[in-house]
C-alpha positions in Angstrom: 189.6 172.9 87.3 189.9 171.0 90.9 189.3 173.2 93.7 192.9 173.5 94.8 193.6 174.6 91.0 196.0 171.2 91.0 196.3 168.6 87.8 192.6 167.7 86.5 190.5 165.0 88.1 189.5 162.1 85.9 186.4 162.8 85.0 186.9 166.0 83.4 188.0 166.4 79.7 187.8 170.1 79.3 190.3 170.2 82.3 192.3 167.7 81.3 192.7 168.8 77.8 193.1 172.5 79.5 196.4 170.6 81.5 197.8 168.8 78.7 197.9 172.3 76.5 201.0 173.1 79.3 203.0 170.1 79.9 205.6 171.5 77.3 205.4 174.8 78.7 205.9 173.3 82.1 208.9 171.5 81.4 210.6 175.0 79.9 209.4 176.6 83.4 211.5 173.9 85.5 214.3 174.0 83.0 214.4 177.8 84.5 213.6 178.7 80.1 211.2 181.3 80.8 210.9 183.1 77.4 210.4 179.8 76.0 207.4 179.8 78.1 206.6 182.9 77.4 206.2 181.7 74.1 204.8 178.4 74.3 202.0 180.0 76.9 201.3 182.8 74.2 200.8 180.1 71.9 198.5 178.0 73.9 196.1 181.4 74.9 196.1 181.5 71.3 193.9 178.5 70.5 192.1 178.4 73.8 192.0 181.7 75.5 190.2 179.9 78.1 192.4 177.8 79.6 192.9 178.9 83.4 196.4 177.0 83.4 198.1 178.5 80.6 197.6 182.2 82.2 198.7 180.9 85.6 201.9 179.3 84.5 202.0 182.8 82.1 201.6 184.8 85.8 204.6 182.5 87.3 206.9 183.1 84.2 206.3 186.6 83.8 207.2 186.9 87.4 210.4 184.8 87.2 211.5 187.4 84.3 210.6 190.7 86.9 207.5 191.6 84.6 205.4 192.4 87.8 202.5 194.0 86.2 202.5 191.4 83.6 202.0 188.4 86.0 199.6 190.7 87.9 197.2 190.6 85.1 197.8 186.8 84.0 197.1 185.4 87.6 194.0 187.5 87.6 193.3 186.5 84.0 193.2 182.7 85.7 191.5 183.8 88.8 188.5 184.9 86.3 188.6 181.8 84.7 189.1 179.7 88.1 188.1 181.6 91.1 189.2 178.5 93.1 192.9 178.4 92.1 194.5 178.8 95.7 198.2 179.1 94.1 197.1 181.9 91.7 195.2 183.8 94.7 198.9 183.3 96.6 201.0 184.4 94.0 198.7 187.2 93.5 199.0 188.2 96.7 202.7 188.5 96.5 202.9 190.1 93.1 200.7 193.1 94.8 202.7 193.3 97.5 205.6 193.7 95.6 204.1 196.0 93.4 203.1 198.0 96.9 199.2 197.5 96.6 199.1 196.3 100.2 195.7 196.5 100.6 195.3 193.7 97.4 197.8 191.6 98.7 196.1 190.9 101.6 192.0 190.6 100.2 194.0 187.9 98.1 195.4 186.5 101.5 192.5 186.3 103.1 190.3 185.1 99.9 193.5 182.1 99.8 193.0 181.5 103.2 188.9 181.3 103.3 189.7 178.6 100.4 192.0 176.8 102.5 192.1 177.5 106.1 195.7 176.8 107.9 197.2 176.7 104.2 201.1 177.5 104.7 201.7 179.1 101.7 198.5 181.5 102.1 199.6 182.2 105.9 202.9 183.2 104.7 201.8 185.3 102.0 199.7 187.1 104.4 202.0 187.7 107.2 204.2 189.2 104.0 201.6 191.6 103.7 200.8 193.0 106.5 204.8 193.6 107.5 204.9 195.4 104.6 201.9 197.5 105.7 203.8 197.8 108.8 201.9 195.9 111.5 204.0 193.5 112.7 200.7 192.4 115.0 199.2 190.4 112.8 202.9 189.4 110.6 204.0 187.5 113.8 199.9 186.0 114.2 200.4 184.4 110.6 204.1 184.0 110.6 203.8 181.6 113.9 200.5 179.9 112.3 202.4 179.4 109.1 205.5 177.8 111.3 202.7 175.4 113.0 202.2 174.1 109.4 205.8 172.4 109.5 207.1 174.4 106.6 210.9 173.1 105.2 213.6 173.8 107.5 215.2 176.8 105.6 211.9 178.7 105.2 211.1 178.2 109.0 214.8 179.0 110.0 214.0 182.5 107.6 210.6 182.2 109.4 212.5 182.1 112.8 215.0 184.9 112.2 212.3 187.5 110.6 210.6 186.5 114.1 213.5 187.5 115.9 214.2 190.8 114.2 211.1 192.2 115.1 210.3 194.9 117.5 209.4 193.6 120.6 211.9 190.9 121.0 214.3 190.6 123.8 217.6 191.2 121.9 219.9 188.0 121.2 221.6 186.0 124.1 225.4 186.0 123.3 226.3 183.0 125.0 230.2 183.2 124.7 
């Protein structure tokens, strides 16, 4: 698997063969069919219970149907397969946050981050974290880094207004 857990490079087959195990199961994930990907995932674990893919993909349908604990263990199912997999090490980090293990969601922050320093999606998931855990410190450190990584204009407008809402803040001007 390439270091950013992306498609395969060209000169590895096991990868590649790995990727092409979840096309179909891919396709039901964009098509918003997440049982069928249930499914099709369970299918593809069954002839190659090593293929790091199928249990991330698994991890990010699991968590579209609310099975929390489910797509915990998937994404760490990949990350044992494919330490370097910087979008299972996010979503991991937000699954444990949501399931309250703080604590997790940010060693998978920080492991994200130490794979790819300045990475938006990491930056985010941290400053997630550690407003849940309640210091708003550091969530307004990594929420302005993840802003100076030019994120799409609604997340940084949600960026902007979970900025403003924090303690600290001089309350809104009302200009009328």
């Amino acid at each position: 698997m390439t270091d950013e857990g992306k498609r395969p490079g060209k000169g590895d087959e096991a990868d590649r063969a790995h990727w092409t195990a979840v096309e179909e199961a891919t396709e039901l994930l964009h098509e918003e069919r997440y049982r069928e990907a249930l499914a099709e995932l369970r299918g593809v674990l069954t002839d190659d219970p090593k293929n790091p893919y199928a249990f991330f993909f698994l991890g990010v349908a699991f968590f579209e149907v609310g099975e929390m604990e489910a797509a915990r263990d998937a994404y760490e199912a990949c990350l044992r397969l494919a330490p370097k997999h910087l979008g299972a090490r996010v979503a991991l980090a937000h699954v444990k946050r949501a399931l309250g293990d703080v604590r997790g969601a940010i060693k998978e922050g920080m492991a994200a981050l130490s794979l790819a320093p300045g990475d938006g999606d990491a930056l985010y998931a941290l400053a997630l974290a550690h407003k849940a855990r309640g210091d708003d410190a550091a969530a307004r450190r990594y929420l302005e880094a993840f802003l100076g990584t030019n994120p799409e204009f609604e997340v940084a407008t949600e960026v902007r207004g979970m900025l403003a809402e924090m303690p600290g803040n001089p309350p809104a001007r009302d200009d009328n």
